[in-house]
LOLUMDREN-543368 format. One record per atom (N, C-alpha, C): residue number from 1; atom name; z, x, y. Coordinates in pm, whole numbers, padded with zeros to 5 digits. Atoms other than C-alpha are relative to their C-alpha. Layout:
BEGIN
@num:NUM	atomo:CA	z:Z	x:X	y:Y .
...
END
This chain:
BEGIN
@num:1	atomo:N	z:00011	x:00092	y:-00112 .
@num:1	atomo:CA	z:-02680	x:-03513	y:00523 .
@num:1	atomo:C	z:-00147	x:-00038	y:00017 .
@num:2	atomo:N	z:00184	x:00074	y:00010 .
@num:2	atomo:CA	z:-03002	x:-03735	y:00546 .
@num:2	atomo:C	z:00006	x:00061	y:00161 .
@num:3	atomo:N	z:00052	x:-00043	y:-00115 .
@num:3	atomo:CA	z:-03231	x:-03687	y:00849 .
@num:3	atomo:C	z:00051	x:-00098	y:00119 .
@num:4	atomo:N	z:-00063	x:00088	y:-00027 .
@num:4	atomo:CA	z:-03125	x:-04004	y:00977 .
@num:4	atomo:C	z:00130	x:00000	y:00087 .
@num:5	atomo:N	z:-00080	x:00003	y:-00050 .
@num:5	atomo:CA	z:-02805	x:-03920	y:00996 .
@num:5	atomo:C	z:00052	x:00126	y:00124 .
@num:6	atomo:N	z:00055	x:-00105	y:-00084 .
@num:6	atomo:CA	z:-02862	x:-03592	y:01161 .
@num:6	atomo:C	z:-00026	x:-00053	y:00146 .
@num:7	atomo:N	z:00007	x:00038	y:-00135 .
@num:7	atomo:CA	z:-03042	x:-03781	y:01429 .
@num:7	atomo:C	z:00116	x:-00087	y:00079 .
@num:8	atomo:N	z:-00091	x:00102	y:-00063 .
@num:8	atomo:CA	z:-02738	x:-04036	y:01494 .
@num:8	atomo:C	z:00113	x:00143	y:00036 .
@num:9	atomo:N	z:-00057	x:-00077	y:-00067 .
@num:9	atomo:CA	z:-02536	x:-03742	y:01499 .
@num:9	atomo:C	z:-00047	x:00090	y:00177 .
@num:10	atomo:N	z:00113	x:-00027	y:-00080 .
@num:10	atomo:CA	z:-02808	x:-03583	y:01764 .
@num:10	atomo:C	z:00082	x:-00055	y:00120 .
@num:11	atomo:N	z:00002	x:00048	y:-00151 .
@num:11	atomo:CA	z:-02789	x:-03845	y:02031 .
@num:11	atomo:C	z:00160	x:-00071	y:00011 .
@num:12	atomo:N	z:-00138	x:00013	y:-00052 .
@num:12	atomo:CA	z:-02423	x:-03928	y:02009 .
@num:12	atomo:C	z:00053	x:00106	y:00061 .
@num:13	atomo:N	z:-00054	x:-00088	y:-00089 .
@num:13	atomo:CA	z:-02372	x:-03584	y:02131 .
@num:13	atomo:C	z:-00073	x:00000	y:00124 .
@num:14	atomo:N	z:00098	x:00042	y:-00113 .
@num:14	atomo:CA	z:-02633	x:-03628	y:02414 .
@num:14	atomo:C	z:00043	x:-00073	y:00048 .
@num:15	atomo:N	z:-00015	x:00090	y:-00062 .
@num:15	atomo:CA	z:-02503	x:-03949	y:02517 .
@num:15	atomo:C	z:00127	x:00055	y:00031 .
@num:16	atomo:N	z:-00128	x:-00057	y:-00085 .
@num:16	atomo:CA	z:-02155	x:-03808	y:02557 .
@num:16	atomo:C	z:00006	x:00137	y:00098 .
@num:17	atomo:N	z:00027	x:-00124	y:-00088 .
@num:17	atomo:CA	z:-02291	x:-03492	y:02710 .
@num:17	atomo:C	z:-00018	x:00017	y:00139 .
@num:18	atomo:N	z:00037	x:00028	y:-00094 .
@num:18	atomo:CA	z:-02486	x:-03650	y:02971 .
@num:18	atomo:C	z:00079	x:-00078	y:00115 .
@num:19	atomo:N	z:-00113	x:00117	y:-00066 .
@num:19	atomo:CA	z:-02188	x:-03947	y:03039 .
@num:19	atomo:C	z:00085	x:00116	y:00064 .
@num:20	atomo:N	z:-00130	x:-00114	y:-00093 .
@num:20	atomo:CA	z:-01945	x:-03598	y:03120 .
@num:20	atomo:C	z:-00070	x:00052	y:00108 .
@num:21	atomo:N	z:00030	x:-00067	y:-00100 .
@num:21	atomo:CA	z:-02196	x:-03454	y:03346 .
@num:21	atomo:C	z:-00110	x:-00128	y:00095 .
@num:22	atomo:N	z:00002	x:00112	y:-00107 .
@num:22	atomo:CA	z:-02245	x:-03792	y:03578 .
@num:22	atomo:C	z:-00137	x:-00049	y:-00050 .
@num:23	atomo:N	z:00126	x:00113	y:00014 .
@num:23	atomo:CA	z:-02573	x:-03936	y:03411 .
@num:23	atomo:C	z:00055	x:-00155	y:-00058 .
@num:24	atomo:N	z:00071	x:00167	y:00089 .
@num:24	atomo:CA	z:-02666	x:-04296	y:03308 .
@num:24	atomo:C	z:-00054	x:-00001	y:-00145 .
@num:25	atomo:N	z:00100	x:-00006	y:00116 .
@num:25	atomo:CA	z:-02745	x:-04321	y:02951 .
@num:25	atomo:C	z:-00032	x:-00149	y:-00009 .
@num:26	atomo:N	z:00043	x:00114	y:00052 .
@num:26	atomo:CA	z:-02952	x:-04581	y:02842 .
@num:26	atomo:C	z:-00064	x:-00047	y:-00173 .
@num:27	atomo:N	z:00090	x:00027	y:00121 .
@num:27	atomo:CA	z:-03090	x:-04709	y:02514 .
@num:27	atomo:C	z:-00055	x:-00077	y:-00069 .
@num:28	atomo:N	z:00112	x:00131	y:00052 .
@num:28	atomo:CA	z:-03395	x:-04855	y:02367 .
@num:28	atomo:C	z:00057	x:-00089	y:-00096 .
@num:29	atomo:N	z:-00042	x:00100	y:00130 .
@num:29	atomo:CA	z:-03334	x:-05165	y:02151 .
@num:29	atomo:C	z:-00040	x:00032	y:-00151 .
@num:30	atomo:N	z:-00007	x:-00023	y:00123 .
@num:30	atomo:CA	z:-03525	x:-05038	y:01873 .
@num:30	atomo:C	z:-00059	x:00170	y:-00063 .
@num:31	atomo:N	z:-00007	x:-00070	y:00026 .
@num:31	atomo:CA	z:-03590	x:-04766	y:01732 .
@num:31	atomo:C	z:-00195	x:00119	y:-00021 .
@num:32	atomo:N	z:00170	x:00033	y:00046 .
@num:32	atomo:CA	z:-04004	x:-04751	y:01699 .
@num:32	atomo:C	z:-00066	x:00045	y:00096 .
@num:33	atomo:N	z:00019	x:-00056	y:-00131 .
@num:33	atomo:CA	z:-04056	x:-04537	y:02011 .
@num:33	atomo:C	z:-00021	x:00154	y:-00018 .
@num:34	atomo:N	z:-00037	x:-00101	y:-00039 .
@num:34	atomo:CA	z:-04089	x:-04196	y:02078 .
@num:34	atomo:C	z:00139	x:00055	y:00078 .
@num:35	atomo:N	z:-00083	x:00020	y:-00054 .
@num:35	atomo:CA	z:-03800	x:-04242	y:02315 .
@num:35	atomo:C	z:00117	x:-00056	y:-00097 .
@num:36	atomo:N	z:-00171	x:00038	y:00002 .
@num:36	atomo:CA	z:-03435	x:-04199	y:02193 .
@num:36	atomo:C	z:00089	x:-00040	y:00099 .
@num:37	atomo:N	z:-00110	x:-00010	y:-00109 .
@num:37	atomo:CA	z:-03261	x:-04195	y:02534 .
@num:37	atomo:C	z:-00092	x:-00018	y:00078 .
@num:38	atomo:N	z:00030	x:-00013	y:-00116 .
@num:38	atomo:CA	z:-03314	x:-04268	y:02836 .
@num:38	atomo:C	z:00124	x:00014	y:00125 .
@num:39	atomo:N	z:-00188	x:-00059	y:-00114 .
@num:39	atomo:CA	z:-03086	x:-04130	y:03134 .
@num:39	atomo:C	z:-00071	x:-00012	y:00159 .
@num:40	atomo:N	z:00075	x:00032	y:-00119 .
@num:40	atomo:CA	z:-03079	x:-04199	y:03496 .
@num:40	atomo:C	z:00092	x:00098	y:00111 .
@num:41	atomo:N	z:-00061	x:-00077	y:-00101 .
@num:41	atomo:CA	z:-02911	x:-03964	y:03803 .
@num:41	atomo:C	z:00099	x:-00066	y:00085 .
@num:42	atomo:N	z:-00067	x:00114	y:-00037 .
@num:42	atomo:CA	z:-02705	x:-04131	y:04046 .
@num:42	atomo:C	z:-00139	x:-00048	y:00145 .
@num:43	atomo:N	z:00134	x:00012	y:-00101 .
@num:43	atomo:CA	z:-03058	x:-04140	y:04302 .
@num:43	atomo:C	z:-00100	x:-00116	y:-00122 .
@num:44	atomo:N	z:00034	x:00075	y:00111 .
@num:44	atomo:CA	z:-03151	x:-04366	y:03961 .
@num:44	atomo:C	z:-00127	x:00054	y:00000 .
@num:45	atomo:N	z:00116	x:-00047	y:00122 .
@num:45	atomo:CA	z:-03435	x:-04138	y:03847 .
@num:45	atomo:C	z:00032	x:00014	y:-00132 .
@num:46	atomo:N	z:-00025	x:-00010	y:00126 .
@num:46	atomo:CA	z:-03515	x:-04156	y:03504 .
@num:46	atomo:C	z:-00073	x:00070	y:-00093 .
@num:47	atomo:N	z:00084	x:-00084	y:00105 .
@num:47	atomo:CA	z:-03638	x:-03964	y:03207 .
@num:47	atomo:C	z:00059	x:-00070	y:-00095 .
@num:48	atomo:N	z:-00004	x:00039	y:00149 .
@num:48	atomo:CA	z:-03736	x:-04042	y:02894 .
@num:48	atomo:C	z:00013	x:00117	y:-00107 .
@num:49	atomo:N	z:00008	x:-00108	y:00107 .
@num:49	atomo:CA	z:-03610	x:-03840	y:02596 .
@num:49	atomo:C	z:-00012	x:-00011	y:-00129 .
@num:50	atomo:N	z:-00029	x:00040	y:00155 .
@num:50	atomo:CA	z:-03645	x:-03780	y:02234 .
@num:50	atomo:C	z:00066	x:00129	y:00001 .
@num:51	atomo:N	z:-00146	x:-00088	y:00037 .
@num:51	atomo:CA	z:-03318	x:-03592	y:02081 .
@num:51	atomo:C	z:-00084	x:00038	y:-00160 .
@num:52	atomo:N	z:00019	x:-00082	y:00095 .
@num:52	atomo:CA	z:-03356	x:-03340	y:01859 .
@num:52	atomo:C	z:00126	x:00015	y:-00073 .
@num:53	atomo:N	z:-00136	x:-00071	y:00086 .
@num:53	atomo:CA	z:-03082	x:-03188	y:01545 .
@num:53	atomo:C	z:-00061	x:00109	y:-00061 .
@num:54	atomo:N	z:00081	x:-00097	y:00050 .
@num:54	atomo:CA	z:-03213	x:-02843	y:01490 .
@num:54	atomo:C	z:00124	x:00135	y:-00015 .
@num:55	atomo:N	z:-00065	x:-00072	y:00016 .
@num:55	atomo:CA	z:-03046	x:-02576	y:01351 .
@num:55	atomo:C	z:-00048	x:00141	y:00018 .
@num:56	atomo:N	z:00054	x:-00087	y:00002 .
@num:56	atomo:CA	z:-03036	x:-02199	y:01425 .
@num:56	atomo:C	z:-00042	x:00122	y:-00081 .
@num:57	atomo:N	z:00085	x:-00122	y:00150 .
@num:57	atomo:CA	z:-03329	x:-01955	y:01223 .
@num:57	atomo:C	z:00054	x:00127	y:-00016 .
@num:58	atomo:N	z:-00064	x:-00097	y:00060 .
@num:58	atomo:CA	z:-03211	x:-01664	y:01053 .
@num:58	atomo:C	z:-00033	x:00066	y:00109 .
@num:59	atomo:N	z:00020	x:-00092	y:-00118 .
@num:59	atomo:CA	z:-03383	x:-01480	y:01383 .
@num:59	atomo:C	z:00091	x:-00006	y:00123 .
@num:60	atomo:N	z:-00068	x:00005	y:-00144 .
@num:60	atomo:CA	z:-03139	x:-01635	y:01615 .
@num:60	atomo:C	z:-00063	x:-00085	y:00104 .
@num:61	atomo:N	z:00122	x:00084	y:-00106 .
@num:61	atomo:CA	z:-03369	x:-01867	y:01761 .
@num:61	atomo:C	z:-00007	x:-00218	y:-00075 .
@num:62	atomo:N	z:00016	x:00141	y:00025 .
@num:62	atomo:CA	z:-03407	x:-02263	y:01792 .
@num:62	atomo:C	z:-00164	x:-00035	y:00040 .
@num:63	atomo:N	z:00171	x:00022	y:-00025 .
@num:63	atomo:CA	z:-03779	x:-02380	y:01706 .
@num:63	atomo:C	z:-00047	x:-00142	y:-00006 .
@num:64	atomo:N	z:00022	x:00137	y:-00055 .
@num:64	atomo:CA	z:-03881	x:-02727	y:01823 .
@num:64	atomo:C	z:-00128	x:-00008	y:-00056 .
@num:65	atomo:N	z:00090	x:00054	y:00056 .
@num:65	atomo:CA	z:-04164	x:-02816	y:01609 .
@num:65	atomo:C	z:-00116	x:-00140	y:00057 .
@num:66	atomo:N	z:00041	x:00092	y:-00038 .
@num:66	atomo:CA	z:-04398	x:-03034	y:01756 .
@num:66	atomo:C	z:-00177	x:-00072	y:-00053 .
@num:67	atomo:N	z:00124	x:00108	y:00051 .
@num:67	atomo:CA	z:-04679	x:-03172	y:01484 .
@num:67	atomo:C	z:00086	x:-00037	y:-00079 .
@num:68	atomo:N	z:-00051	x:00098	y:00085 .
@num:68	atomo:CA	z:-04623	x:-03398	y:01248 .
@num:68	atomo:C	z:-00126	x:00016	y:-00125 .
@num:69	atomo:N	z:00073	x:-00009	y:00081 .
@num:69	atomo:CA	z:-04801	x:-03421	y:00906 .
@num:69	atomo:C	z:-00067	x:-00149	y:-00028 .
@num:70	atomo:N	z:00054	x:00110	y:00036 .
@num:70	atomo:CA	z:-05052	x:-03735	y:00847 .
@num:70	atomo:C	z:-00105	x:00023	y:-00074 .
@num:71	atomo:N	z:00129	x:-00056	y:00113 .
@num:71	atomo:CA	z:-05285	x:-03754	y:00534 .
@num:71	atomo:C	z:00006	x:00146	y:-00059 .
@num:72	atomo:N	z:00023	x:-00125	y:00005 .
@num:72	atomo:CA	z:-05208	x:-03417	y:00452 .
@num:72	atomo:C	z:-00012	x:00118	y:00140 .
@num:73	atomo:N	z:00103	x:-00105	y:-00076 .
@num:73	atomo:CA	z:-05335	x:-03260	y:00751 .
@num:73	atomo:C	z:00140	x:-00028	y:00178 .
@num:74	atomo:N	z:-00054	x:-00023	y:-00120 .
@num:74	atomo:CA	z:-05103	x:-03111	y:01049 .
@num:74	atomo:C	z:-00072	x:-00017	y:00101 .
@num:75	atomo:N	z:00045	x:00064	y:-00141 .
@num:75	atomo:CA	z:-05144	x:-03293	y:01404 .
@num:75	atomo:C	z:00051	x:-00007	y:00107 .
@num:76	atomo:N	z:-00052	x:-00008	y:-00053 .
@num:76	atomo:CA	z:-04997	x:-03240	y:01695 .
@num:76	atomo:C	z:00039	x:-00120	y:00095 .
@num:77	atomo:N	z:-00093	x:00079	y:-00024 .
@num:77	atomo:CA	z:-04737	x:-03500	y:01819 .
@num:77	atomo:C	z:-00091	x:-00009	y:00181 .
@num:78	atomo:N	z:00006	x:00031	y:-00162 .
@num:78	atomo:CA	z:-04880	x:-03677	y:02205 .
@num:78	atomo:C	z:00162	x:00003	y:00054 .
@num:79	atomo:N	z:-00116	x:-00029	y:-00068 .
@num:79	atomo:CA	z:-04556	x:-03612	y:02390 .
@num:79	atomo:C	z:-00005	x:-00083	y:00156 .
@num:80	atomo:N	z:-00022	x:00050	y:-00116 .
@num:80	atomo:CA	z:-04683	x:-03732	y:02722 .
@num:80	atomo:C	z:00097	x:-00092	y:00060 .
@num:81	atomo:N	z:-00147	x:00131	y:-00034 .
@num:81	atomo:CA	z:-04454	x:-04029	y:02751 .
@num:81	atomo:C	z:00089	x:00018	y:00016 .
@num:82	atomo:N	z:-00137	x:-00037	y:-00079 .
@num:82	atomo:CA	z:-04177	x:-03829	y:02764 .
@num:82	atomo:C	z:00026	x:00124	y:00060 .
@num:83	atomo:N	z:-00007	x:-00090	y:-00082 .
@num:83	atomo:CA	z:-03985	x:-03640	y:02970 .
@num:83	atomo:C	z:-00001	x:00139	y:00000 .
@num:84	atomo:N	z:-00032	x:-00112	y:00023 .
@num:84	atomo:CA	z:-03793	x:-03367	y:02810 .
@num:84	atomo:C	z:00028	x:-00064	y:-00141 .
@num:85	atomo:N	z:-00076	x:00008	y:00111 .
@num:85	atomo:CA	z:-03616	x:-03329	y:02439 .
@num:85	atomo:C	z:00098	x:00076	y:00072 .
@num:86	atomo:N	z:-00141	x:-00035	y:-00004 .
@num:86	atomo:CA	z:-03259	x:-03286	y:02415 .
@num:86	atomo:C	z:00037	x:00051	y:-00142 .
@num:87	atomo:N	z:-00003	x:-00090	y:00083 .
@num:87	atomo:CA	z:-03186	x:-03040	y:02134 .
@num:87	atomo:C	z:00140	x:00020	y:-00064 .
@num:88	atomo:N	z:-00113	x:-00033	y:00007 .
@num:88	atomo:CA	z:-02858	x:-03061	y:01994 .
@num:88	atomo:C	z:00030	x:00116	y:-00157 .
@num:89	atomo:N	z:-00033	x:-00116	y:00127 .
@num:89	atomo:CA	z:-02753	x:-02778	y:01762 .
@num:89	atomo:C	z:00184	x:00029	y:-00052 .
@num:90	atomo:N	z:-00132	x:00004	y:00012 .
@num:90	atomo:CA	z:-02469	x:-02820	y:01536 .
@num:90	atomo:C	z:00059	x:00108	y:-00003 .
@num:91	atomo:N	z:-00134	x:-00162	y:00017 .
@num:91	atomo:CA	z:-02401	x:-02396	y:01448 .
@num:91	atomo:C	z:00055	x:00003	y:00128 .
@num:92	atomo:N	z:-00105	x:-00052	y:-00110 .
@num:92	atomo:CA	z:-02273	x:-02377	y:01830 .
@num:92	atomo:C	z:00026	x:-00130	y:00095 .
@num:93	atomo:N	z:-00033	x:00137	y:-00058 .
@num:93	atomo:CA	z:-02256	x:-02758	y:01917 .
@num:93	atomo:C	z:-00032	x:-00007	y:00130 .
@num:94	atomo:N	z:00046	x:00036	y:-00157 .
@num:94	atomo:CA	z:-02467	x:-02691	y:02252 .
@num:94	atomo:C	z:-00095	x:-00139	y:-00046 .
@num:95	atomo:N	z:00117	x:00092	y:00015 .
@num:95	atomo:CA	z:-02719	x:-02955	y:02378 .
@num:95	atomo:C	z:-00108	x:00115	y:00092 .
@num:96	atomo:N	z:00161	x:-00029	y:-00039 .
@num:96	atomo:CA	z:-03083	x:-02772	y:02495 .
@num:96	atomo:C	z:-00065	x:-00130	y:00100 .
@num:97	atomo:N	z:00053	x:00073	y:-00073 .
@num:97	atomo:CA	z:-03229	x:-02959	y:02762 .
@num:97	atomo:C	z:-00150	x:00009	y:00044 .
@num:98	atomo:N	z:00116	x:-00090	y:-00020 .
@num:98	atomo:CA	z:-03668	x:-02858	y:02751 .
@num:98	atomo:C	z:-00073	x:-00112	y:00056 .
@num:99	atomo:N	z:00125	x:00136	y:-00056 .
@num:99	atomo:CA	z:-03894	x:-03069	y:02975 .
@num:99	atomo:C	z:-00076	x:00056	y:-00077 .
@num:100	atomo:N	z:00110	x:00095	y:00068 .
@num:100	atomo:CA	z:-04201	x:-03168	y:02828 .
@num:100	atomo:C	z:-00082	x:00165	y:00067 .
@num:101	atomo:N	z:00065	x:-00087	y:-00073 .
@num:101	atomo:CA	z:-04364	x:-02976	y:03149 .
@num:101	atomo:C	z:-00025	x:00128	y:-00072 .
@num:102	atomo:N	z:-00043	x:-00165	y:00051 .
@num:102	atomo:CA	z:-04266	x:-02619	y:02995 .
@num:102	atomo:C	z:-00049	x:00061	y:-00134 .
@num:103	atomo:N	z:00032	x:00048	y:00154 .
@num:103	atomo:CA	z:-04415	x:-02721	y:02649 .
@num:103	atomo:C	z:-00170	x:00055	y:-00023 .
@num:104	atomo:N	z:00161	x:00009	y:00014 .
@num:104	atomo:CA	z:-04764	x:-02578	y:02586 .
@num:104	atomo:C	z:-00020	x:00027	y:-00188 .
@num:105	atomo:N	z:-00001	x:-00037	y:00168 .
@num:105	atomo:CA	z:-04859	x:-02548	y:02163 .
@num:105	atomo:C	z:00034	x:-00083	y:-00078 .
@num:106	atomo:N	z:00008	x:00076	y:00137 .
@num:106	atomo:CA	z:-04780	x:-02653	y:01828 .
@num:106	atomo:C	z:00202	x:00016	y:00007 .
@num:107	atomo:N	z:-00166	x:00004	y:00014 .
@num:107	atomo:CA	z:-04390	x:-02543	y:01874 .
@num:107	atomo:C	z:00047	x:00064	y:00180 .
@num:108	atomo:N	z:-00101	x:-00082	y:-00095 .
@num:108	atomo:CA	z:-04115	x:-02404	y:02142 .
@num:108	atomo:C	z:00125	x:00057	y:-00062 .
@num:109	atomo:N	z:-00062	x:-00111	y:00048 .
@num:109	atomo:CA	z:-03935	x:-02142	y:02094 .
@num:109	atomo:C	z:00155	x:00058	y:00110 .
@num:110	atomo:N	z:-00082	x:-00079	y:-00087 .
@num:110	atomo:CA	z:-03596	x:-02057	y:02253 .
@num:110	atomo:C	z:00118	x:00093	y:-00057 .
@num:111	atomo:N	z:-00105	x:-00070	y:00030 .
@num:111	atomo:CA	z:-03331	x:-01782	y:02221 .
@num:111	atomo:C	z:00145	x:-00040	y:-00007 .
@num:112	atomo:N	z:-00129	x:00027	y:-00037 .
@num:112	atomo:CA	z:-02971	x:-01843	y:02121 .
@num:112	atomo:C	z:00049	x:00160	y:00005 .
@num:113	atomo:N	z:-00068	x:-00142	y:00003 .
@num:113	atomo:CA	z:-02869	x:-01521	y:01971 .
@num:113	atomo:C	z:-00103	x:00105	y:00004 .
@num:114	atomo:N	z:00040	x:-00069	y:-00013 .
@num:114	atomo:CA	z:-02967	x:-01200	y:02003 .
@num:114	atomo:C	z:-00074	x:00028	y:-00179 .
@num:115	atomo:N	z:00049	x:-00057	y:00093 .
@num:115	atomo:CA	z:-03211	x:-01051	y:01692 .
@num:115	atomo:C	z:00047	x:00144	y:-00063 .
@num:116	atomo:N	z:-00035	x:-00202	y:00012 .
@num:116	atomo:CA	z:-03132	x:-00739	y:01474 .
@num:116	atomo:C	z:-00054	x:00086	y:00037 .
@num:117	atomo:N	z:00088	x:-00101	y:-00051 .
@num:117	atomo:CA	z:-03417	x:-00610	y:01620 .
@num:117	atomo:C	z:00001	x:00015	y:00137 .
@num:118	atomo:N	z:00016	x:-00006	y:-00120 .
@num:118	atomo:CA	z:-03338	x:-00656	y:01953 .
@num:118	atomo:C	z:-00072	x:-00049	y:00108 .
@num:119	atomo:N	z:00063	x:00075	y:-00077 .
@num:119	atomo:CA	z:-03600	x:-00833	y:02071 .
@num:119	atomo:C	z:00017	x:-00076	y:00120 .
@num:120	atomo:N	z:-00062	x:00116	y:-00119 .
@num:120	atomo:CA	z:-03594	x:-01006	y:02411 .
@num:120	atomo:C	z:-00075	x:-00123	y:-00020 .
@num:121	atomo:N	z:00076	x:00136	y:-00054 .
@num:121	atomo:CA	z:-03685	x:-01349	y:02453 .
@num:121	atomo:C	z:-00062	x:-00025	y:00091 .
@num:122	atomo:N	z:00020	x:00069	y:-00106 .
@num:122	atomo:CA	z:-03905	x:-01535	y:02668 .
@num:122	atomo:C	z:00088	x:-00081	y:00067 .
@num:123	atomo:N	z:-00095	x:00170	y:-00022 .
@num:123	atomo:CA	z:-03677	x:-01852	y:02705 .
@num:123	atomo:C	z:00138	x:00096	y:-00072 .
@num:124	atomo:N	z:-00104	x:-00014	y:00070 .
@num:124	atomo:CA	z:-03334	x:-01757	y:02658 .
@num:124	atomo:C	z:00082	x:-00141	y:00043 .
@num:125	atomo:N	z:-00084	x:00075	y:00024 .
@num:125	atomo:CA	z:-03136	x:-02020	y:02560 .
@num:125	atomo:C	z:00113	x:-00106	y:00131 .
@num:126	atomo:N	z:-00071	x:00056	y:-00122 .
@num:126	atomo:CA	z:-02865	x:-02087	y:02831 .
@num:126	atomo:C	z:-00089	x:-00041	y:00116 .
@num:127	atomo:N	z:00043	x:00041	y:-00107 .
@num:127	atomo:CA	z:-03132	x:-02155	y:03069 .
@num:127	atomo:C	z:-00034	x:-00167	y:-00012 .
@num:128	atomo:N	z:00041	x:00139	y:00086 .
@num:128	atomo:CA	z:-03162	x:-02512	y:02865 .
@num:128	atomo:C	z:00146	x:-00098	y:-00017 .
@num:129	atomo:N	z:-00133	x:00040	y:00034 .
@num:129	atomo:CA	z:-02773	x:-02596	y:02867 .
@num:129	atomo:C	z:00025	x:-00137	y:00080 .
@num:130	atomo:N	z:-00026	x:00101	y:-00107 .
@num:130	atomo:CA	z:-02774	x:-02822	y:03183 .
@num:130	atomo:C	z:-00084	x:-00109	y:-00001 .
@num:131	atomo:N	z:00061	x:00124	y:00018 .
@num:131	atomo:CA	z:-02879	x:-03184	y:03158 .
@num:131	atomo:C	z:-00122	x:-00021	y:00134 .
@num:132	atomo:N	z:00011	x:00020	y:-00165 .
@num:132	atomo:CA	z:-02955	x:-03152	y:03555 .
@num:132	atomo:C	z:-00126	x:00092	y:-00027 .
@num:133	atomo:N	z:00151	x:-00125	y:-00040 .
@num:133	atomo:CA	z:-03273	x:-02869	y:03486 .
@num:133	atomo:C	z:-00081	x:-00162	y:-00039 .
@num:134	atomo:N	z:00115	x:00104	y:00008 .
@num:134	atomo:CA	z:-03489	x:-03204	y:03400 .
@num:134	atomo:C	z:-00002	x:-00088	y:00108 .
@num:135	atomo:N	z:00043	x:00052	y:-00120 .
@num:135	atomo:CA	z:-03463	x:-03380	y:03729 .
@num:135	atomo:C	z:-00058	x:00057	y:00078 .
END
């Protein structure tokens, strides 16, 4: 599966995610944005999102990558413009919901499953399930 299609898979689950739990989806005309989605409340606030398709690491964990490579040389992605990412993960077909706010570094890091080692998480997972934590 190209990346491409990955992402169309992505925000078709997002857009139906958000439509079941009473948002507004909206979407840009083209594609040349940072912004995949945009969604509105019924108080019509809005956030801007870019949708993620990330799958989960052999640790049990979903890692949100946030440089990009130009010339060779890793750079870290301006984000400001938007709100949150929406994270959809096909091994358990949730969507992740991470404001922007919550974001400090080169990645984010959240828990789905537990580790063999037991480890606890900072961020566990379910606290990211609800579309409604970004308003």
């Amino acid at each position: 599966m190209t990346t491409n299609e990955k992402g169309n898979i992505g925000l078709a689950k997002v857009i139906a995610d958000v439509t079941e739990n009473g948002i507004q989806p909206f979407l840009p005309l083209t594609d040349t944005t940072l912004i995949d989605l945009i969604i509105s409340n019924h108080d019509l606030v809005t956030k801007k999102l870019q949708v993620k398709y990330i799958s989960i690491n052999s640790d049990g964990s979903l890692l949100l990558q946030l440089e990009t490579v130009v010339n060779g040389k890793r750079i870290l992605k301006d984000f400001s413009k938007i709100d949150a990412f929406a994270v959809y993960c096909p091994d358990n077909k949730n969507i992740y919901y991470i404001p922007t706010s919550e974001i400090q570094g080169k990645s984010f890091t959240i828990k789905v499953n537990e580790d063999k080692r037991g480890y606890k998480s900072l961020r566990s997972a379910s606290d990211y399930l609800n579309v409604k934590k970004i308003f």
